[in-house]
C-alpha positions, 0 to 999 in steps of 0.5 A: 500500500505504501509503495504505491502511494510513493509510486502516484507521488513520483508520478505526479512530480514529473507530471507536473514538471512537464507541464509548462517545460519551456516556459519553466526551463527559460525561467531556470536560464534566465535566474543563470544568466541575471546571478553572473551579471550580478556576480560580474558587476562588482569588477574588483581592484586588481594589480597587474605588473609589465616588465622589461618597458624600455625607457624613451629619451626626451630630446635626443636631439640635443646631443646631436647638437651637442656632438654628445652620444650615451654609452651606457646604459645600453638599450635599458629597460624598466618593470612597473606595477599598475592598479585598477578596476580588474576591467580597466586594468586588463584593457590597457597594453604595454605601450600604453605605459611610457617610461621617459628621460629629458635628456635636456636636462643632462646635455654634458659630458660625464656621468648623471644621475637622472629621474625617471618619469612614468606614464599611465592611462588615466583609468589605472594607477602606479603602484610600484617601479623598479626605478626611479633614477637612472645612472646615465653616461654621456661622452663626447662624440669624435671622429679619426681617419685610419689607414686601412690594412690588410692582414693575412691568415692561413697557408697557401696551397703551394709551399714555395708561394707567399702572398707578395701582393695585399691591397685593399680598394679602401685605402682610409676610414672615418671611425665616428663614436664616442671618444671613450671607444674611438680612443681604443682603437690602434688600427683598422684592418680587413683579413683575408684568409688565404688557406688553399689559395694559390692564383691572384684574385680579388676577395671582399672582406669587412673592415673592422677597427681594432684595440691594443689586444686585437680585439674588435671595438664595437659602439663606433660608426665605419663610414666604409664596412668592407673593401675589395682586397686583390691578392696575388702569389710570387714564388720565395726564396730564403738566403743569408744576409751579408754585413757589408762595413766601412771605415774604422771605428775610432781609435779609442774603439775596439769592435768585439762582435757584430750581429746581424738580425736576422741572419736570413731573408726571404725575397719572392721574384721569378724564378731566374732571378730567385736561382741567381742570389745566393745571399743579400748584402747590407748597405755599408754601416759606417763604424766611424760612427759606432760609439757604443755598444748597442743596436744599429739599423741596417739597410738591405742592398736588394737588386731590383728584380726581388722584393721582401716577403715581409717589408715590414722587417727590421734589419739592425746589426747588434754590436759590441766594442770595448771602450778605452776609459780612465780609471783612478788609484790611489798609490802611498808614496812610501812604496816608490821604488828607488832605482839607481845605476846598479850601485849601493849608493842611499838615495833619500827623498824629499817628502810629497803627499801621503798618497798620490792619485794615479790615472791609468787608461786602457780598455775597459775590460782591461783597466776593470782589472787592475787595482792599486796593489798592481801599479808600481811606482818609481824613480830613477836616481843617479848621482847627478840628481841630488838637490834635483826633482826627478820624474816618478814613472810606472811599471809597464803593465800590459794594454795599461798606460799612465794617463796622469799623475797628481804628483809627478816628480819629487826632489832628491835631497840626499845621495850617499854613494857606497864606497864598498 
């Protein structure tokens, strides 16, 4: 009985349910759809963050004027957070953000520390930024001319070639930056790789400034990239190198040694002219003119039909020479030696300074060796000489000679002849 009451209740429900479906369904749909405007209308603050906003330069005309260019930062950027009305704040796009520097504020050489100023659309607000000042750098903008040279890399297929001939269509540069940058630069070059290569050709190659470690200076303006260089191949020879010398070396001048560098060469021609040379002769170094030791430059007496592989090498001839110099002792007195006719006579002499200065000349490795227990002193006396001032001399020594002495003669006050 139960179960069949709640069986006529089911069966009612869904009677009624289908009675009126659509207009009940729309109702259901209608409630849906008024609940999410309600819902959606409240429109909440949210925050919202942009990274990495490049920063815009107000005015960068005037460092144009100003022969001004920035050299750091380069290329900066800025984060911001903005907030608003979830609606207002999801419709506005990176470009609506602006992150500015008035540059006429800071229109001189050196360093400045400078406000950044934000923009925003109206409907949102700033919150936070990652900066509010920037360090800023500006230099004086310059300009230099430079040679333009070549430089070769690689082997070239045949090993009894070199590459005789490198010339760039573009002979000078006009480097244009920043002073801190065109200041580094020590060259500008274009390199031409060789490897393989054995017949005359004209290759395009780029040109690029360069600082004392060989290393491209960027952040300056080229007013030519790239040149056209011609290459061409000659065969080579090595051969010796002759010092050829004229006149003596003056006299108070010994030459120990004479060293050319290098000792060899190589030179490229054509073959019959390369068979004919056995060896290149120097033009003559005049030794009339070598004063000291040192490093001199000498010049090859190349025959026209050859020419270096290297016109850039240095030749010079390093040269030894022993100088003839004065060097001073001091000698006692009381060691003059007393020489006399062979007799036993007793000589005395009158007295003269304690030491006496005595200046010897010769070479320098010679007169190095000498000291004052080397020099002997003396006189030759004879009866004759009494009351007579007599000359004091020195005892040869080899390659040695007496220059000077501070005192020269000295007086013979007694001579007693033995009679035994």
């Amino acid at each position: 009985m139960i179960k069949l009451r709640e069986k006529l209740k089911i069966n009612k429900i869904i009677s009624s349910l289908k009675k009126n479906f659509k207009l009940k369904l729309i109702s259901v749909l209608v409630g849906v759809v008024m609940w999410f405007l309600v819902i959606g209308g409240e429109d909440p603050d949210v925050t919202r963050q942009f990274r990495d906003i490049p920063i815009q330069f107000k005015g960068a005309d005037i460092l144009e004027r100003q022969d001004l260019v920035m050299i750091s930062p380069e290329n900066p950027t800025v984060n911001i957070e903005v907030v608003g009305k979830r609606s207002d704040v999801y419709a506005i796009n990176r470009s609506d953000i602006v992150a500015e520097i008035d540059l006429n504020l800071v229109a001189t050489a050196g360093s400045h520390r400078v406000s950044i100023n934000y923009q925003v659309p109206y409907t949102v607000q700033k919150k936070e930024v990652s900066d509010k000042e920037i360090l800023l750098t500006l230099d004086k903008k310059i300009s230099k001319v430079f040679d333009v040279g070549v430089e070769i890399s690689g082997e070239v297929k045949n090993k009894n070639q070199v590459v005789a001939k490198k010339e760039s269509s573009v002979d000078k540069v006009n480097v244009v930056g920043a002073a801190t940058y065109v200041n580094k630069i020590v060259k500008v070059v274009t390199k031409v790789d060789v490897t393989g290569k054995e017949k005359d050709e004209v290759l395009l190659s780029n040109i690029f400034a360069v600082d004392e470690n060989g290393l491209e200076v960027k952040n300056v303006v080229l007013d030519k990239v790239d040149t056209n260089v011609s290459i061409g191949f000659k065969n080579f020879k090595e051969v010796p190198i002759e010092l050829v010398d004229i006149n003596a070396p003056h006299e108070d001048i010994k030459i120990l040694k004479k060293n050319l560098v290098p000792k060899v060469v190589s030179i490229v021609g054509d073959v019959k002219s390369l068979d004919a040379i056995t060896s290149i002769k120097t033009k003559p170094l005049d030794l009339s003119q070598v004063k000291d030791s040192g490093v001199y430059d000498v010049l090859l007496d190349l025959p026209t039909d050859v020419s270096l592989v290297n016109n850039d090498l240095k030749f010079v001839a390093n040269i030894d020479i022993d100088k003839k110099i004065n060097k001073s002792l001091k000698v006692e007195s009381k060691n003059i030696k007393i020489e006399n006719s062979g007799d036993k006579s007793v000589v005395t002499l009158d007295k003269i300074a304690k030491e006496i200065e005595v200046t010897i000349r010769g070479y320098e490795s010679e007169v190095a060796k000498i000291t004052s227990d080397d020099i002997q002193l003396y006189v030759s006396v004879s009866e004759t000489d009494l009351g007579k001032n007599v000359v004091i001399k020195m005892k040869e020594l080899e390659n040695i000679q007496l220059f000077k002495l501070s005192v020269d003669t000295v007086k013979v006050i007694e001579y007693m002849k033995n009679n035994e």
